[in-house]
PDB file of N, CA, C and O in Angstrom:
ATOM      1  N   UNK A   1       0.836  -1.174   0.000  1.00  0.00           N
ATOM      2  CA  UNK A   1       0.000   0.000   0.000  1.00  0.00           C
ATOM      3  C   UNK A   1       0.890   1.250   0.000  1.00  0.00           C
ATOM      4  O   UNK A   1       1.861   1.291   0.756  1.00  0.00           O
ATOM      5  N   UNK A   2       0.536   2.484  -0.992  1.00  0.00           N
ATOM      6  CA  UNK A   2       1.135   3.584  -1.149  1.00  0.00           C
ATOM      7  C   UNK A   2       1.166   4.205   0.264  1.00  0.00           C
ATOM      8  O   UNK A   2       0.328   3.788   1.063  1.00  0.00           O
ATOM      9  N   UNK A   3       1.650   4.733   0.485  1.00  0.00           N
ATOM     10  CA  UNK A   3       1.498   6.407   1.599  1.00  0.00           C
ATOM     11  C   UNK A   3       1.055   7.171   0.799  1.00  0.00           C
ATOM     12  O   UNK A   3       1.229   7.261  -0.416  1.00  0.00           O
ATOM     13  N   UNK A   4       0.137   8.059   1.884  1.00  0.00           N
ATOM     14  CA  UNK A   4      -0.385   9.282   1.170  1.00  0.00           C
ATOM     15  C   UNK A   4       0.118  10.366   1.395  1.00  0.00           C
ATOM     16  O   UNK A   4       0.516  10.777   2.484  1.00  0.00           O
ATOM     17  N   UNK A   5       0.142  11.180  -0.144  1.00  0.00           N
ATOM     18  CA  UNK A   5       0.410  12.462   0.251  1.00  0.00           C
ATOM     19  C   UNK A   5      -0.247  13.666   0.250  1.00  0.00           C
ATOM     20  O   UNK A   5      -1.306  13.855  -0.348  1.00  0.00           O
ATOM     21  N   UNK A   6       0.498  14.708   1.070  1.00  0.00           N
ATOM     22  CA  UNK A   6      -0.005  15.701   1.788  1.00  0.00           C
ATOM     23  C   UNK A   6      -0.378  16.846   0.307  1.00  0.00           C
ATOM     24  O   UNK A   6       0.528  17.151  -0.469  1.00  0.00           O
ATOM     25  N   UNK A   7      -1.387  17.207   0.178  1.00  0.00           N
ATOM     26  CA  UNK A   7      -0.809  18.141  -1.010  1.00  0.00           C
ATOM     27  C   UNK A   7      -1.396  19.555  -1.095  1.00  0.00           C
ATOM     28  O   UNK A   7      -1.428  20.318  -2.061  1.00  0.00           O
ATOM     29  N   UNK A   8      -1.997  19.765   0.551  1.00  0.00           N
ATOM     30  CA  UNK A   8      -2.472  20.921   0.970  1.00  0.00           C
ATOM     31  C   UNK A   8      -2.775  20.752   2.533  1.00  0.00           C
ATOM     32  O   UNK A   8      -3.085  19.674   3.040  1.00  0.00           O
ATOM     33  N   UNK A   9      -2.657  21.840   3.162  1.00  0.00           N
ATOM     34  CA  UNK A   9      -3.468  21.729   4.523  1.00  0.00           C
ATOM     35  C   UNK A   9      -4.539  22.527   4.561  1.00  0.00           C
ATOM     36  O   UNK A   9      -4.516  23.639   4.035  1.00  0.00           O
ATOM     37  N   UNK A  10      -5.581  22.055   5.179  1.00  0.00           N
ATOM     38  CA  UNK A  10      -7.292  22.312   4.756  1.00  0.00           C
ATOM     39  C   UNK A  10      -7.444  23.314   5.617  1.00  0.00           C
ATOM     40  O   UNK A  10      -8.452  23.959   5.327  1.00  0.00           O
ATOM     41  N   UNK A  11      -6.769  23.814   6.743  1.00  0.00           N
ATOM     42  CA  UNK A  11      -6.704  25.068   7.638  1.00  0.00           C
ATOM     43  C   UNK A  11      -6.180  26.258   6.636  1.00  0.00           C
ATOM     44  O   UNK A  11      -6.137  27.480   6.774  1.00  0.00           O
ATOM     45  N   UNK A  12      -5.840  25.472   5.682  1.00  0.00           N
ATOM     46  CA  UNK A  12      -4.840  26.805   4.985  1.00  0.00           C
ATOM     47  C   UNK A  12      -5.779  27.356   3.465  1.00  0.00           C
ATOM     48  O   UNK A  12      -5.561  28.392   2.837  1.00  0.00           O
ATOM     49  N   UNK A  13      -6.891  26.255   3.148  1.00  0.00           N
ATOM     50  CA  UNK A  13      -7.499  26.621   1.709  1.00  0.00           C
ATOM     51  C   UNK A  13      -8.982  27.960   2.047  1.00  0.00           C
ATOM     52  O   UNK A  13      -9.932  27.949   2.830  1.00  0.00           O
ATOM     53  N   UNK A  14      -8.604  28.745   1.225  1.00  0.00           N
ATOM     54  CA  UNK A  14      -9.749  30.267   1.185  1.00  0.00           C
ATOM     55  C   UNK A  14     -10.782  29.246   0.439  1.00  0.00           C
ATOM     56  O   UNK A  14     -10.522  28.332  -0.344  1.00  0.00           O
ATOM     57  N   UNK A  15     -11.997  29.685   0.921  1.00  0.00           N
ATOM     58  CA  UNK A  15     -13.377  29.144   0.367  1.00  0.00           C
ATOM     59  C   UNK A  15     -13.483  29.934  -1.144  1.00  0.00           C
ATOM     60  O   UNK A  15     -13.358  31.131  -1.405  1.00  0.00           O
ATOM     61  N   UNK A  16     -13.740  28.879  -1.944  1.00  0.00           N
ATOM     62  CA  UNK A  16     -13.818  29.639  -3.146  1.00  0.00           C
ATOM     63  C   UNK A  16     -12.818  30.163  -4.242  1.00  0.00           C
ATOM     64  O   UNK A  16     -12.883  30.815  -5.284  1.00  0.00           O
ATOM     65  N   UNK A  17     -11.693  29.438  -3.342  1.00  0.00           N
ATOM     66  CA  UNK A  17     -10.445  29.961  -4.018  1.00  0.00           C
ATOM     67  C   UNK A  17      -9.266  28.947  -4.451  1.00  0.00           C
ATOM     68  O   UNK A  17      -8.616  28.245  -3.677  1.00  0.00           O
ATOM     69  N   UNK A  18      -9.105  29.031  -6.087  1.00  0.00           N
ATOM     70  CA  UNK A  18      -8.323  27.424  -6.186  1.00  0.00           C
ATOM     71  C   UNK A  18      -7.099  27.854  -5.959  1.00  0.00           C
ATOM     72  O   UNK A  18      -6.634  28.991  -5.893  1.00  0.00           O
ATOM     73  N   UNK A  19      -6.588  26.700  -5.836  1.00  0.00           N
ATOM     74  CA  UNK A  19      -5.039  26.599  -5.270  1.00  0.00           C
ATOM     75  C   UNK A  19      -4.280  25.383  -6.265  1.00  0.00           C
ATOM     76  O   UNK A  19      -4.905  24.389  -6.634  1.00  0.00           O
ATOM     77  N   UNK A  20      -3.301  25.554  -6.512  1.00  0.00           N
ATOM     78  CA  UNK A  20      -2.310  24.659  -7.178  1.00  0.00           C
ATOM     79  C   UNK A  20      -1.346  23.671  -6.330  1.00  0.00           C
ATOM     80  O   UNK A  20      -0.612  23.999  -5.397  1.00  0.00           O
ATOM     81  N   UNK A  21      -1.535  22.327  -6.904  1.00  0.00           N
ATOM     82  CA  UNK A  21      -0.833  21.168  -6.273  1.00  0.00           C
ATOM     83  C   UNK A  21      -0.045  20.486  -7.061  1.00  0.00           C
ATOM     84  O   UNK A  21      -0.711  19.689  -7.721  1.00  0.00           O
ATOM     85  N   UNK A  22       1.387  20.427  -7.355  1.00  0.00           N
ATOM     86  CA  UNK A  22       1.660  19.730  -7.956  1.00  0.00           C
ATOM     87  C   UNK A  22       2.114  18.358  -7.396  1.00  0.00           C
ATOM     88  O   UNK A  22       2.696  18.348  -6.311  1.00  0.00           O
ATOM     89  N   UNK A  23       1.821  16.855  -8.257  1.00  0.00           N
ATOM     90  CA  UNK A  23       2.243  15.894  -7.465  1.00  0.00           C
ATOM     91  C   UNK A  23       3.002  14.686  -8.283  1.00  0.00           C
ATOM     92  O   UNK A  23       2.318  13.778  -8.756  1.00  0.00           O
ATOM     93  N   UNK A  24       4.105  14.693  -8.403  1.00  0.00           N
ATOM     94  CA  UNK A  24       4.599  13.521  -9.355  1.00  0.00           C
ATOM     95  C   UNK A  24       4.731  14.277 -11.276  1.00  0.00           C
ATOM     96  O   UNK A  24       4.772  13.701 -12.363  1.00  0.00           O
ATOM     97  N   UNK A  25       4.754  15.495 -10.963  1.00  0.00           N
ATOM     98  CA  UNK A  25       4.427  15.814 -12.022  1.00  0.00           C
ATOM     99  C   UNK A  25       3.320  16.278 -12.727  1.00  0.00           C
ATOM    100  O   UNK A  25       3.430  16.755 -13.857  1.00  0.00           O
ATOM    101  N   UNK A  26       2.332  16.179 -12.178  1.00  0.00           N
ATOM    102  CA  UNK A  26       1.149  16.383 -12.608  1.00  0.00           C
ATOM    103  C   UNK A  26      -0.028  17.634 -11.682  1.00  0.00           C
ATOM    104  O   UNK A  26      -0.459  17.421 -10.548  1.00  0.00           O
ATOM    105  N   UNK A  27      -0.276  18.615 -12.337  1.00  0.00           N
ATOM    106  CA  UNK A  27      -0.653  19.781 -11.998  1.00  0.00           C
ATOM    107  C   UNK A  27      -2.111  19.213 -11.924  1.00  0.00           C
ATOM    108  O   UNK A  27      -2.803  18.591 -12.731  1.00  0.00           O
ATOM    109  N   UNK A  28      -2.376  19.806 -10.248  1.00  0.00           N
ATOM    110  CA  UNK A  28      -3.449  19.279  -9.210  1.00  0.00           C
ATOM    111  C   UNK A  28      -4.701  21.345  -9.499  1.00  0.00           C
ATOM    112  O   UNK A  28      -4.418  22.457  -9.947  1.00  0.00           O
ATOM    113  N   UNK A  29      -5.733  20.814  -9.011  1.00  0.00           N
ATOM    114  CA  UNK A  29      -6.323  22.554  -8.632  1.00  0.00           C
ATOM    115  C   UNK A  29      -7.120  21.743  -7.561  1.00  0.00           C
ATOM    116  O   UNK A  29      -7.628  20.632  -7.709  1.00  0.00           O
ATOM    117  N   UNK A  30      -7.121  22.674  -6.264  1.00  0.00           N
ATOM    118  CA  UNK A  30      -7.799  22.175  -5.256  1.00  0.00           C
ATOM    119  C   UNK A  30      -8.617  23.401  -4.699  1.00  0.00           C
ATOM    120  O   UNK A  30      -8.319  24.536  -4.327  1.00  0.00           O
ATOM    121  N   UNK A  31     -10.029  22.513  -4.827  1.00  0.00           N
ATOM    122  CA  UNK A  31     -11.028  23.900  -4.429  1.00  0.00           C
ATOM    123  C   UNK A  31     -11.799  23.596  -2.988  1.00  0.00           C
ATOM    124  O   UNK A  31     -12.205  22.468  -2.709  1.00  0.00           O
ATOM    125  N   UNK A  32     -11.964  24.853  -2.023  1.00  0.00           N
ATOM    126  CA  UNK A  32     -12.880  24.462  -1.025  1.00  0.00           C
ATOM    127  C   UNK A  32     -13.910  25.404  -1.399  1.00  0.00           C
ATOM    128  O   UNK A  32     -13.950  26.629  -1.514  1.00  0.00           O
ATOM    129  N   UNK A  33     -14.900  24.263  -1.583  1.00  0.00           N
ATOM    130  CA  UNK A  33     -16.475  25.086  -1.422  1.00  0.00           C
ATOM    131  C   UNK A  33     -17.409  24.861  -0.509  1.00  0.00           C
ATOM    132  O   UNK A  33     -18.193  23.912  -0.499  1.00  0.00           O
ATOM    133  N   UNK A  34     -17.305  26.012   0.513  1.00  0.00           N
ATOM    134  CA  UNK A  34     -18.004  25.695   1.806  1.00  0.00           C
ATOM    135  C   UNK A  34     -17.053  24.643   2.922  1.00  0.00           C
ATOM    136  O   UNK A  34     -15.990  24.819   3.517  1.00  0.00           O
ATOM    137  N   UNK A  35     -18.123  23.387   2.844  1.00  0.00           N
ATOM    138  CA  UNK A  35     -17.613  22.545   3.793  1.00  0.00           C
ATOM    139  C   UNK A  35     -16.854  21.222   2.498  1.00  0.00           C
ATOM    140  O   UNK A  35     -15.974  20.380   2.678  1.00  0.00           O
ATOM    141  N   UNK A  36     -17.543  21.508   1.447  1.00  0.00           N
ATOM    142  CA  UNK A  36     -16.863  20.443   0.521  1.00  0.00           C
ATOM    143  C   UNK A  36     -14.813  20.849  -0.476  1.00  0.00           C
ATOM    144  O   UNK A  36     -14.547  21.913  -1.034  1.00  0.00           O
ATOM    145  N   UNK A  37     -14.044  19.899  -0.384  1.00  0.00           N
ATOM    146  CA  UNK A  37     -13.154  20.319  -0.866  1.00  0.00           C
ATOM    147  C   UNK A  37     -12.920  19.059  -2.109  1.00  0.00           C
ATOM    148  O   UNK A  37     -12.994  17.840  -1.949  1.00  0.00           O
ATOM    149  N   UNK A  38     -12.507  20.112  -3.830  1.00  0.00           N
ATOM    150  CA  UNK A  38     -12.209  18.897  -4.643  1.00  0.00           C
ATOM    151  C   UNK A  38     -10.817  18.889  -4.911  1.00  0.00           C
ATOM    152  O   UNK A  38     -10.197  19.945  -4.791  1.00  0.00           O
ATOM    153  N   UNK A  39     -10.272  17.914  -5.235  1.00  0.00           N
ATOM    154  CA  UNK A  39      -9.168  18.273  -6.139  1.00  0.00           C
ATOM    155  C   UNK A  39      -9.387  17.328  -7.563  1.00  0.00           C
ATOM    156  O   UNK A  39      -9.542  16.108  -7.623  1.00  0.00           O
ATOM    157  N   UNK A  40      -9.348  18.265  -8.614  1.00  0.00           N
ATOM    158  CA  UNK A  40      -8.985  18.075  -9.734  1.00  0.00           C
ATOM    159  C   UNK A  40      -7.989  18.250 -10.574  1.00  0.00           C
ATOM    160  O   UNK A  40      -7.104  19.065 -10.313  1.00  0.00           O
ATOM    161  N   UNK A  41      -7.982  17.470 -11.775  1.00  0.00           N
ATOM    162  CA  UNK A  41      -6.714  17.821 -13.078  1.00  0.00           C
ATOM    163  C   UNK A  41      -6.953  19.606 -13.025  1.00  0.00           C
ATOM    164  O   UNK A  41      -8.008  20.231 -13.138  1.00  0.00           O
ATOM    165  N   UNK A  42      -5.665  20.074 -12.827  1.00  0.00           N
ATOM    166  CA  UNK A  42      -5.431  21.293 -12.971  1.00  0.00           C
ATOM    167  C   UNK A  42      -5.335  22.121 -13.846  1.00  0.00           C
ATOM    168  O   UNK A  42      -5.317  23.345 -13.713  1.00  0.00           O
ATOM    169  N   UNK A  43      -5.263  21.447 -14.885  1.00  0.00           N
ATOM    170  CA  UNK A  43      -5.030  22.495 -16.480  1.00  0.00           C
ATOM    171  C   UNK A  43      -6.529  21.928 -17.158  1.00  0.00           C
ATOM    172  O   UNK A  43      -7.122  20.849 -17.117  1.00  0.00           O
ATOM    173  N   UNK A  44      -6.830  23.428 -17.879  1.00  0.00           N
ATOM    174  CA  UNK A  44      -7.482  23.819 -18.865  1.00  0.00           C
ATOM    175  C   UNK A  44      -7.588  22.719 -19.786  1.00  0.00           C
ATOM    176  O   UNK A  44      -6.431  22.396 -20.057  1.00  0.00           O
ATOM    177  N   UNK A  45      -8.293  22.081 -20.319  1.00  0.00           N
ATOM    178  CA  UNK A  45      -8.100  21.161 -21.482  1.00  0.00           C
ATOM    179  C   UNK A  45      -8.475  21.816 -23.085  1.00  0.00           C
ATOM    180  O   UNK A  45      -8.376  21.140 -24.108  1.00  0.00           O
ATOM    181  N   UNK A  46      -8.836  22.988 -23.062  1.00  0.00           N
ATOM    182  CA  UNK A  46      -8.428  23.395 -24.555  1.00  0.00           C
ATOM    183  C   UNK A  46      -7.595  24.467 -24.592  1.00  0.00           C
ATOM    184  O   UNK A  46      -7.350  24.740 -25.767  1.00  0.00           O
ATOM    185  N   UNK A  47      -6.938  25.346 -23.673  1.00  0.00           N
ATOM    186  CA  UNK A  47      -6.094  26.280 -23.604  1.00  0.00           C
ATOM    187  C   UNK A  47      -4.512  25.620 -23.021  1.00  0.00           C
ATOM    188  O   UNK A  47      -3.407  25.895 -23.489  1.00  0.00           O
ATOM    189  N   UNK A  48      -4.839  24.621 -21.789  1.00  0.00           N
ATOM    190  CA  UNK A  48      -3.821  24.312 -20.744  1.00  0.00           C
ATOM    191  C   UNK A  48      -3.032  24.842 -19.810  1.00  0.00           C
ATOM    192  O   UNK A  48      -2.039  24.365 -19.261  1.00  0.00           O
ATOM    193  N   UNK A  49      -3.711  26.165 -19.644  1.00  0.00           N
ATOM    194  CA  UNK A  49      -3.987  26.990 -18.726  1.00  0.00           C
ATOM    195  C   UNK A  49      -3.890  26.085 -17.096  1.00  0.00           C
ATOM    196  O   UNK A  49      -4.309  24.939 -16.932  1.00  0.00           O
ATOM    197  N   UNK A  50      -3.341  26.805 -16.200  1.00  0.00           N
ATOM    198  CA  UNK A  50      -3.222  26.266 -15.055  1.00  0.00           C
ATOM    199  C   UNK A  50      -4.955  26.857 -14.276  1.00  0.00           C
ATOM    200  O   UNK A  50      -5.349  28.023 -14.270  1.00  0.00           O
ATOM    201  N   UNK A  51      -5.739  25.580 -13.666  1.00  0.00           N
ATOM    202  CA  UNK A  51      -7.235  26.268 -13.431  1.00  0.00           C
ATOM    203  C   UNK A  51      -6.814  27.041 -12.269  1.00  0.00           C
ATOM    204  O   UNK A  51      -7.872  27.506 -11.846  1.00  0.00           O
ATOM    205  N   UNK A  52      -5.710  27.511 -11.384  1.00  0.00           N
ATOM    206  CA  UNK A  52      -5.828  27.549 -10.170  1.00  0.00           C
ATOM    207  C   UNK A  52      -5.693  29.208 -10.397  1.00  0.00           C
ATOM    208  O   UNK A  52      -6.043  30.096  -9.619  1.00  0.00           O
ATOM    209  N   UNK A  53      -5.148  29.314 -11.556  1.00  0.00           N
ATOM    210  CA  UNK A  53      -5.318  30.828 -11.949  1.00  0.00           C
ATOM    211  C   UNK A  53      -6.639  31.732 -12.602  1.00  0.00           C
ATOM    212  O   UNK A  53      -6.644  32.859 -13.097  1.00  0.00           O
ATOM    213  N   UNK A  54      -7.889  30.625 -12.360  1.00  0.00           N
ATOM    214  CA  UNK A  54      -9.130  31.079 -12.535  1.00  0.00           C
ATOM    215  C   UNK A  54     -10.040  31.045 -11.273  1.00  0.00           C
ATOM    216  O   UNK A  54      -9.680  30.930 -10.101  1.00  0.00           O
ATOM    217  N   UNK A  55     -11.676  31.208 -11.923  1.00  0.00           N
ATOM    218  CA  UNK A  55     -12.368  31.764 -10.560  1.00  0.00           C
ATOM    219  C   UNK A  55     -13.335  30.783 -10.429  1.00  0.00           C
ATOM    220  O   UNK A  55     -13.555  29.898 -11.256  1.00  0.00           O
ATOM    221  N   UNK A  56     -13.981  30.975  -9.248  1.00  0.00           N
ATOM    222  CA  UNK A  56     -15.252  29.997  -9.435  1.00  0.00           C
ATOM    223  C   UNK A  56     -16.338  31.209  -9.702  1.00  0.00           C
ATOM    224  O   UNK A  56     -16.097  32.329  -9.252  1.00  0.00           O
ATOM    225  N   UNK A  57     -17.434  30.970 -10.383  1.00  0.00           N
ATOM    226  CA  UNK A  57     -18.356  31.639 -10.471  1.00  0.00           C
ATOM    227  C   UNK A  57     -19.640  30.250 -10.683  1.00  0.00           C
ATOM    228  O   UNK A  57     -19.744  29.262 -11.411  1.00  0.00           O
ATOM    229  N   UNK A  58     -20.619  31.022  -9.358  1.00  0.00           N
ATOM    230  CA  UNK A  58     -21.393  30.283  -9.364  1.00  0.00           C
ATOM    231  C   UNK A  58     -20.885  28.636  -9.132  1.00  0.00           C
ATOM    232  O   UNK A  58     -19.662  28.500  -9.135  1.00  0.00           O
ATOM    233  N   UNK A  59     -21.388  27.863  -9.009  1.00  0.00           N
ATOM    234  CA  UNK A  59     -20.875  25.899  -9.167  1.00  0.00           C
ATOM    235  C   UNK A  59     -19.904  26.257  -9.885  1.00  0.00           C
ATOM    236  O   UNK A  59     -19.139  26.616  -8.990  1.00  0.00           O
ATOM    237  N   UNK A  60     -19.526  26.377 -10.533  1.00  0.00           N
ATOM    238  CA  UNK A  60     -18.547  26.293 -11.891  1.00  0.00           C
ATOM    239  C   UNK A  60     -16.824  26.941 -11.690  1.00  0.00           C
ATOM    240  O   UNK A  60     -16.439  28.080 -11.427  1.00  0.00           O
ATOM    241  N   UNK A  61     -16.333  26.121 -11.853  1.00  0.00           N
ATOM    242  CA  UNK A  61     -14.638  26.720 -12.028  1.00  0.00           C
ATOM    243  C   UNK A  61     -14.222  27.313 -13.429  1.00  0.00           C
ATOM    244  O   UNK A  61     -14.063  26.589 -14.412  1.00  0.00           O
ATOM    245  N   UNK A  62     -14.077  28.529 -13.448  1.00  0.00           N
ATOM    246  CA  UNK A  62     -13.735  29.082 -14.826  1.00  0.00           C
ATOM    247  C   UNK A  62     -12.163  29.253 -14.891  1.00  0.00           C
ATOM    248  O   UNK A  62     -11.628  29.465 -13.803  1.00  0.00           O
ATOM    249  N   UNK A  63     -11.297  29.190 -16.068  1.00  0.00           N
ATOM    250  CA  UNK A  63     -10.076  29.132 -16.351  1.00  0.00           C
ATOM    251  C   UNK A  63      -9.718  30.222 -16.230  1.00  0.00           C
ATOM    252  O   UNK A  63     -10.525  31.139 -16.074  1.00  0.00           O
ATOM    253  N   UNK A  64      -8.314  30.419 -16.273  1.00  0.00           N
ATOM    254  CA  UNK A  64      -8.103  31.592 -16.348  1.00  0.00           C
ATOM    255  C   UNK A  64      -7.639  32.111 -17.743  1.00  0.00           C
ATOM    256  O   UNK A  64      -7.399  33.307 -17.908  1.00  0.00           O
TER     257      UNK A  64
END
């Protein structure tokens, strides 16, 4: 079994506000909304844009 890793501390994420994780190479965006937190693939898939440099509006994570 892997160990897990750390790739934010949840005392430290602004509501509403993405943040960038990188892990193994691969660019993370980690969002807290409210009491829920996601992490997703971090880049844009038709620009490749890093998402953590966009906003949420409304449900929705917009790119930057």
């Amino acid at each position: 079994m892997k160990k897990p890793i750390t790739i934010a501390q949840v005392s430290s994420l602004e509501n509403k506000k993405p943040e960038h994780a990188l892990v193994k190479g691969l660019d993370l965006v980690i969002i807290k909304f409210d009491e829920d937190i996601s992490v997703l693939y971090g880049r844009c898939l038709h620009r490749g844009a890093l998402m953590s440099d966009g906003h949420v509006d409304g449900h929705n994570l917009i790119c930057g």
